[in-house]
Each structure stands twice: as structure tokens, then as C-alpha cells.
C-alpha positions in Angstrom: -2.6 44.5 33.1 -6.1 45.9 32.3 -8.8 45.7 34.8 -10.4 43.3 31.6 -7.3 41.5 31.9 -7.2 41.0 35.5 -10.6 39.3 36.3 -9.5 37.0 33.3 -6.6 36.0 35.0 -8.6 35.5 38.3 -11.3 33.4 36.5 -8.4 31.0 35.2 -7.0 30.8 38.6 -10.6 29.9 40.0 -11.4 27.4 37.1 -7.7 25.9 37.0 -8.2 22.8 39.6 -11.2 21.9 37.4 -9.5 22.5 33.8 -10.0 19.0 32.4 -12.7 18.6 33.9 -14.3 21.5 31.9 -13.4 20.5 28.7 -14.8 16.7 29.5 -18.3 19.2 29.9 -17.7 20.7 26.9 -17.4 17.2 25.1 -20.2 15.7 26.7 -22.6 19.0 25.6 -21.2 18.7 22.0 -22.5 15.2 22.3 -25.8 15.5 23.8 -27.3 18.4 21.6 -26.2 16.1 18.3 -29.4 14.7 16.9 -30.6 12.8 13.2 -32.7 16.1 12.8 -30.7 18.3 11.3 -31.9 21.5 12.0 -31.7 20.3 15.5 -28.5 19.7 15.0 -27.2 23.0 12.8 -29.2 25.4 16.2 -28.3 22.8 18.8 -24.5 23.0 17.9 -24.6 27.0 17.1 -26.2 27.7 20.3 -23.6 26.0 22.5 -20.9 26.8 20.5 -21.3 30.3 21.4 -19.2 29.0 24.7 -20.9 31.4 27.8 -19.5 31.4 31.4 -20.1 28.0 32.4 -20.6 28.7 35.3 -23.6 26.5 36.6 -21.2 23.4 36.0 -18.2 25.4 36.9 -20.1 25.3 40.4 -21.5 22.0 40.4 -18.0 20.4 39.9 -16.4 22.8 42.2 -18.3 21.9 45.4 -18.5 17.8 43.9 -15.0 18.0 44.2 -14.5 19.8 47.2 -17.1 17.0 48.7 -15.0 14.4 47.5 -17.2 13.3 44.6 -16.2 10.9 41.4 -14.9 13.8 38.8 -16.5 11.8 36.1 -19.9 12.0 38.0 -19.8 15.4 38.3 -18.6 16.5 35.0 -21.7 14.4 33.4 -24.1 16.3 35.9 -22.1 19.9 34.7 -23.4 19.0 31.3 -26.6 17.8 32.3 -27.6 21.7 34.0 -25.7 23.8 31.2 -28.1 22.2 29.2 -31.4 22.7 31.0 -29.9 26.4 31.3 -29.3 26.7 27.5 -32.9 25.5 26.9 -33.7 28.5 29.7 -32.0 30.9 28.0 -33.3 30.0 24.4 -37.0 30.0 25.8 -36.8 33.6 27.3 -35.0 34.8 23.5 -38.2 33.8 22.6 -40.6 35.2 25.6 -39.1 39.1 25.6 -38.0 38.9 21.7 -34.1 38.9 22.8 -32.1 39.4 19.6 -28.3 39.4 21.1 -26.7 37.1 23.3 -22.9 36.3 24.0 -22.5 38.8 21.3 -24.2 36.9 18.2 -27.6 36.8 17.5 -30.6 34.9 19.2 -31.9 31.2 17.8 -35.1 33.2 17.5 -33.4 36.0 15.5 -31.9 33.5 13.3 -34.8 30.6 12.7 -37.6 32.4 14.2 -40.0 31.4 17.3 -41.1 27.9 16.3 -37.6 26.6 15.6 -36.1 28.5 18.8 -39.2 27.0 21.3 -38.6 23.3 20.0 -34.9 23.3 20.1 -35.5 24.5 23.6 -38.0 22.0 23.9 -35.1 19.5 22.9 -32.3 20.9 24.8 -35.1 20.7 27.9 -36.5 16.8 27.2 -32.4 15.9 26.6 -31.4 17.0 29.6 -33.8 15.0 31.9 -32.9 12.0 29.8 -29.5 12.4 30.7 -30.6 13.0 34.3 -32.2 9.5 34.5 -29.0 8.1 33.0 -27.3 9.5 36.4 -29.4 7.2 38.0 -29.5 9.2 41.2 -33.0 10.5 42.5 -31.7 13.0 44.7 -30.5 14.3 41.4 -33.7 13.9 39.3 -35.7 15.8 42.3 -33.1 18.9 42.6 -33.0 19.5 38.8 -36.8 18.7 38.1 -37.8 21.1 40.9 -35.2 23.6 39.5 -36.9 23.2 36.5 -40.4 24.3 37.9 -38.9 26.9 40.1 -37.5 28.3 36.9 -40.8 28.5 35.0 -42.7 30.1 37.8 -39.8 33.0 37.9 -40.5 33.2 34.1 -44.5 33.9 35.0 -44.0 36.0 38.1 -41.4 38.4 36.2 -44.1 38.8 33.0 -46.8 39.8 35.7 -44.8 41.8 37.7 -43.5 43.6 34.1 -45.0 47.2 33.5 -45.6 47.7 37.7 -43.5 50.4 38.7 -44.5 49.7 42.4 -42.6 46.2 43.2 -40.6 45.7 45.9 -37.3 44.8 46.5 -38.6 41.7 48.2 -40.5 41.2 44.7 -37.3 41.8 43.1 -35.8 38.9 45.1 -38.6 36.3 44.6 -37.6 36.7 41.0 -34.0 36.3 40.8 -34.9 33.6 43.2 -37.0 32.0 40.6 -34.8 32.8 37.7 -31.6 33.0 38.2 -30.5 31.3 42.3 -32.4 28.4 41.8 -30.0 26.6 39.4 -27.3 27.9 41.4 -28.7 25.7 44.2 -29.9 23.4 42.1 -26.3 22.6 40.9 -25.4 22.3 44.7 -27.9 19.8 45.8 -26.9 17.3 42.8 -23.2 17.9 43.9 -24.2 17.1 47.2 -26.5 14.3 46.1 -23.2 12.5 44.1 -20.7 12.9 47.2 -23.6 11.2 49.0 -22.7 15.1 51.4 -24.3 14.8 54.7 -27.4 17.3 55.0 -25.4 19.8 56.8 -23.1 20.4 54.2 -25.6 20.4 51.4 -27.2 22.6 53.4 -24.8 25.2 53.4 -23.3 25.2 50.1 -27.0 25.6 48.8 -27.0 28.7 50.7 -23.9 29.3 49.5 -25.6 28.9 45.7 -28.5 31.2 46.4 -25.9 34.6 48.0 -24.0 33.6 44.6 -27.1 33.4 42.1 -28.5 36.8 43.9 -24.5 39.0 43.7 -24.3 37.2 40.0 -27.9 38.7 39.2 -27.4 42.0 41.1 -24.2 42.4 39.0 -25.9 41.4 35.5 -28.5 44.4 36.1 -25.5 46.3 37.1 -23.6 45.7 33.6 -27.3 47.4 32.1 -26.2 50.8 33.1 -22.2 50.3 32.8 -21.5 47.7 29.8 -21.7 47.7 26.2 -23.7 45.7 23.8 -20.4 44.6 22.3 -18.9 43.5 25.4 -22.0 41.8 27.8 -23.9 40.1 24.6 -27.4 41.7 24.7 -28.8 45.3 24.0 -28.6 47.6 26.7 -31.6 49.1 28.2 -33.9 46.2 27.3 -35.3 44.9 30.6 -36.4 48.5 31.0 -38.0 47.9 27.1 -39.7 45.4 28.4 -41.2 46.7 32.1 -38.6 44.9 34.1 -37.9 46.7 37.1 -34.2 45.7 38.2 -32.7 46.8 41.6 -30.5 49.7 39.7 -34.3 51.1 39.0 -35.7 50.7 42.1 -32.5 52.0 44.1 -32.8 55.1 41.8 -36.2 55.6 42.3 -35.5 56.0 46.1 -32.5 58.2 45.8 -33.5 60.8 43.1 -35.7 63.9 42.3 -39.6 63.1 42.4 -40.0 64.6 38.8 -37.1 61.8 38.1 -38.8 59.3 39.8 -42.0 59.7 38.3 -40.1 59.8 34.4 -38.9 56.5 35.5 -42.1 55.1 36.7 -43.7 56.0 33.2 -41.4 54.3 31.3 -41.6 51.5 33.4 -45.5 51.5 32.8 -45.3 52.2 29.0 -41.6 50.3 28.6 -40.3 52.8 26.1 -38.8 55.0 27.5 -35.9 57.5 26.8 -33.3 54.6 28.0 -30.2 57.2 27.8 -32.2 59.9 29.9 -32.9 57.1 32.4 -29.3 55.4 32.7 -28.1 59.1 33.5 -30.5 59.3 36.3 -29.5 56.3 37.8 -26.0 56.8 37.7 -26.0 60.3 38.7 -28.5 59.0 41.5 -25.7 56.7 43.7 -28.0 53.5 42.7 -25.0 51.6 41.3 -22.9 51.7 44.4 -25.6 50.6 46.4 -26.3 47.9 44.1 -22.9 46.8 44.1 -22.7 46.9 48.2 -25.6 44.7 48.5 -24.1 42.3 45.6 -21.0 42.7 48.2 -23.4 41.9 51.0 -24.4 39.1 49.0 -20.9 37.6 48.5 -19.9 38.3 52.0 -22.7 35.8 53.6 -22.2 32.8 50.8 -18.4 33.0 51.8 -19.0 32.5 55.5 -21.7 29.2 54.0 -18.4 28.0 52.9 -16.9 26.8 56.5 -18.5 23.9 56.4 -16.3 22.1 53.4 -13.1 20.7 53.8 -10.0 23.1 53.8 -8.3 22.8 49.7 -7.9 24.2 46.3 -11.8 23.2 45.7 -12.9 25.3 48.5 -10.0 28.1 48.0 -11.5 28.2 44.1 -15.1 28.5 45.4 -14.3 32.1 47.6 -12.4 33.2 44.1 -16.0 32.2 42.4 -17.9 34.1 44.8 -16.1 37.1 44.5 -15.5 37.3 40.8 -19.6 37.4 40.1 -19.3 41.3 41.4 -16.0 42.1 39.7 -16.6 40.7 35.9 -17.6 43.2 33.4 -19.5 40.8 31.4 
């Protein structure tokens, strides 16, 4: 078995006590993005039909479950955040003019700007209507401030772009913004519909953020070690576009001044030699330290996980935690 092969396996053992209850999200997102417009409809249904990890609900219903929440409940609340996601992800297409993702292109790249922005727009509005439907306000306030997290993450990164001087404490504010948030967001609303006492929401939001942060750390990772073909976007382009990921500024601490400054310029002017660059940082130990501290990461959200009940919900939430370092993808 192929080292492809393997984390597949190890994502369907993780996922299999929730199956059904991932195709019941599946349905209830094919259902939600439908709409009488029909361009609406035509993006709405190409965009999610592209599948993606899933793994927002995946958590959610995960940690529901291991709470002792209605499966039901929390599959309709796994929809309702893979949707605010989706209309994340088609907004920031837009924002840094993505033309790949999940290995097809962009809504933006196939209808343009206007069409991608307002789908998003749709995708966004649809999901807090289904969130009132939930009728739970403990709900409506985790997503909603998710949702306001997410766009301050999306400011902070464009004025941190093009600064070759951040810190890794900057680094984390953004992935906290951006990516952790709806990782904890997903565990508050599980929390909220097992009615959790505060002590254990409390821990599996930490839980969420270690997760969000090794999932992010990983992602930048896959940059320098992927392929277009195989992770779904061009490599190289968050250094395109002035983003200074932790590969970059691990590099920057380990290699030659004259390599440090060549990355420093292209981070200021964002077009730099890409293939010059990715050799630098691999040659420069960056990638193992990256993936200790996504290690690091994983190692603290697993300890969050004491407080849940002992079962195949919590044993499938340490498989989670540790596949975010090992997918390649």
C-alpha cells in the first residue's frame, strides 16, 4: 500500500462511525445551494460538487456525537458551516485572483468576479438562514462570530501581504482568523446541540484551534512538497501574492543572509523566482521544523481530548487530529 493509499485508508477509518451521517450533509448541501436563479443554481451546484475534505462538518458531527447530540441535529449544523466555508473559500478566489481549486477551476475563473462575489454572497446569506432554522442561539452566536473573525483574518492577511518582517505570532493571528476559527466554531455549535457543559466545550474548542493551526501549518507545507495536480491550487502562489507562511519565515531564520534577503524581496515585490525560493527552503531544514510544530500542534489538541467520553467518536477524533499532518493534499 502507497503512502497515498495509506492516509486514505486512515481517513475512512476516522470518518466510518459518521458515514451516513456524511452523506445526510451531502444531501442537505445539494439542497440548500438549489435556487429559482439559475445561474445560482448552475455555480451553486458546480462549486459543491467539486466534493473537498469535509472536514468542518466531519468535526462538528464528530464531537456532537461523542457529546451525545441528536445525529440529525448535527448533520443539519455540518451543512450549515460547509456552506459558510464554501462562500469563504469562493470570496478569497476572488480576493487573491485564485484560478485552481480541488483541481478544477475557480467560480471566478469560470463566471468572473461579479458572479463569484454574489454566489458567495448567497452561499453566505443561505447559511445564516439555515442557522435560524436550528433555532439555537448558542449556535447563531458561534457561527456569526466565526463569520466576523473570518473576515478580519481576510483584512489582516491583505495588510500584512508584501511585509517580509511579520512574526510568527503574526503568522498565528492569521491562521487564527482564517483558518482555527471555524474549526472552533464547529465545536461550540456541537457543544451548543448536546447542551455540553462549559468544560467540555471548553476543551474541545481548544481542541479545534491545535487542529485548525497543524491543518494550516500542513497546507503551507504541501506549497513546497505537492503538486498542482494533486493539492488543487498553483504552487507558489501565496508567495505570488506577499503571503509570508511559516515555511518562509522558518527559512528565513535558518539560511544564508544573501538567501534571506532574495526571499525578503520577493516577498516585498511577490514575484519572485518561486523554484529558486522552494529550493532554499527545503535545502534550509524549514519543512521539518514546520512539520514538528504542526506535530506540536496535534500533540496539545489530543491531550484537549480527555475531557469527552471514552468511544469510537472520541477514538475517531485522535485519528482526525493526526491525519491533518500526514495528508498530502
Amino acid at each position: 500500500m502507497t503512502q497515498s493509499e495509506d492516509i486514505k485508508a486512515a481517513a475512512r477509518r476516522a470518518l466510518a462511525p459518521i458515514a451516513q451521517d456524511m452523506q445526510e450533509v451531502e444531501r442537505i448541501i445539494a439542497q440548500e445551494v438549489s435556487s429559482a436563479v439559475s445561474r445560482i443554481d448552475e455555480v451553486g451546484h458546480y462549486i459543491t460538487g467539486a466534493g473537498g475534505k469535509r472536514m468542518r462538518p466531519a468535526l462538528l458531527i464528530l464531537m456532537a456525537r461523542a457529546m451525545g447530540a441528536d445525529p440529525a441535529k448535527a448533520a443539519y449544523l455540518g451543512a450549515v458551516i460547509e456552506i459558510l466555508h464554501t462562500a469563504t473559500l469562493m470570496h478569497d478566489d476572488v480576493v487573491d485572483e485564485g484560478m485552481m481549486r480541488r483541481g478544477r477551476p475557480t467560480a471566478n475563473a469560470r463566471w468572473g468576479n461579479g458572479t463569484a462575489v454574489l454566489v458567495g454572497d448567497f452561499f453566505y446569506t443561505r447559511s445564516f438562514q439555515m442557522m435560524v432554522r436550528a433555532g439555537n442561539l448558542k449556535v447563531m452566536q458561534a457561527l456569526a462570530d466565526a463569520a466576523n473573525r473570518l473576515s478580519e483574518g481576510e483584512v489582516l492577511q491583505m495588510h500584512n501581504a508584501h511585509n517580509p518582517d511579520i512574526t510568527e505570532d503574526d503568522y498565528f493571528g492569521v491562521i487564527e482568523r482564517k483558518t482555527a476559527c471555524l474549526f472552533k466554531a464547529a465545536a461550540h455549535m456541537a457543544a451548543a446541540v448536546a447542551d455540553a457543559p462549559a468544560d467540555m466545550e471548553d476543551a474541545c474548542a481548544a481542541y479545534a484551534l491545535h487542529l485548525g493551526n497543524a491543518f494550516q501549518i500542513a497546507d503551507d507545507i504541501l506549497d513546497y512538497q505537492g503538486e498542482a495536480a494533486t493539492i488543487g491550487k498553483n504552487l507558489g502562489a501565496d508567495l505570488r501574492e506577499g503571503k509570508v507562511t511559516l515555511p518562509l519565515l522558518y527559512a528565513m531564520q535558518l539560511t544564508s543572509e544573501a538567501n534571506r534577503e532574495l526571499i525578503r524581496e520577493a516577498i516585498r515585490k511577490g514575484d519572485g523566482d518561486f523554484e529558486k525560493i522552494s529550493a532554499i527552503v527545503v535545502e534550509s531544514g524549514a519543512l521539518p521544523k514546520c512539520l514538528a510544530r504542526a506535530q506540536a500542534e496535534v500533540e496539545l489538541g489530543a491531550q484537549k481530548l480527555s475531557a469527552l467520553p471514552s468511544g469510537q467518536f472520541k477514538d475517531s477524533l485522535v485519528e482526525f487530529l493526526a491525519l491533518t499532518v500526514k495528508r498530502n493534499k
